[in-house]
N, C-alpha and C positions, 0 to 999 in steps of 0.2 A: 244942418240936417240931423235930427235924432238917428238913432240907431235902434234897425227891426230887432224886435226879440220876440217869442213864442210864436201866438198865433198871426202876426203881424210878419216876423219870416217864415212862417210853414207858409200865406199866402201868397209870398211873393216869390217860390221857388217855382211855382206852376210855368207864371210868364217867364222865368231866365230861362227854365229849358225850350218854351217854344222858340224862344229868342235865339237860341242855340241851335235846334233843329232847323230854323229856316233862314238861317246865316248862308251854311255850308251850300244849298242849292241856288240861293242869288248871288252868292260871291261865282259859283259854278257858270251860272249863266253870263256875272258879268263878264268872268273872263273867256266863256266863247265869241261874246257881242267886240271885243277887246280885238280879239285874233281874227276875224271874220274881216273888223274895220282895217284891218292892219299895225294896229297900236301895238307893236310889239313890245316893249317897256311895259304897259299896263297887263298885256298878259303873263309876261314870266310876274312880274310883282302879284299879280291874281294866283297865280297855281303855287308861289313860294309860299304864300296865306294859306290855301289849302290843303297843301303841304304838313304843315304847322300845325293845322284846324285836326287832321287826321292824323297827328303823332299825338297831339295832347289827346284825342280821345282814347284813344290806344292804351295810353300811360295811366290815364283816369279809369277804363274797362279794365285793365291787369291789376289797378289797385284798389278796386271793388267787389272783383273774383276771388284775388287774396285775404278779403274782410272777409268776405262771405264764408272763403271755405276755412278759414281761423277758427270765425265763429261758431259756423258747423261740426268742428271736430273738438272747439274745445266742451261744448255742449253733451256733445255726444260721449265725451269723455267723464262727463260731471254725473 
């Protein structure tokens, strides 16, 4: 499998993030369908994911803010 370069990954950034965006609400639903059936095992392993799902976003939003306001002040600096 080659590897995207330019226009080839600016298009395929679109679908990761839907991809991303509708992970965390059917991972959500599987694990009330989980808890509801009784499957306890599959639901802690479903909210330990979500868990994870919502730290890395955290971590990924704290180091986007920081780009952002870098950039912003080195800018405004220049």
């Amino acid at each position: 499998m080659e590897k995207a370069e330019g226009v080839a990954l600016d298009a395929s950034l679109p679908p990761a993030k839907l991809l991303n965006t509708t992970r965390s609400p059917a991972t959500c639903s599987l694990r009330e369908w989980a808890k509801d059936l009784g499957h306890d095992e599959a639901h802690k392993l479903l909210s330990e994911i979500l868990d994870q799902e919502k730290a890395t976003n955290n971590k990924l939003t704290n180091l986007a803010v920081t780009h952002v306001s870098r950039t912003f002040y080195r800018a405004k600096a220049a």
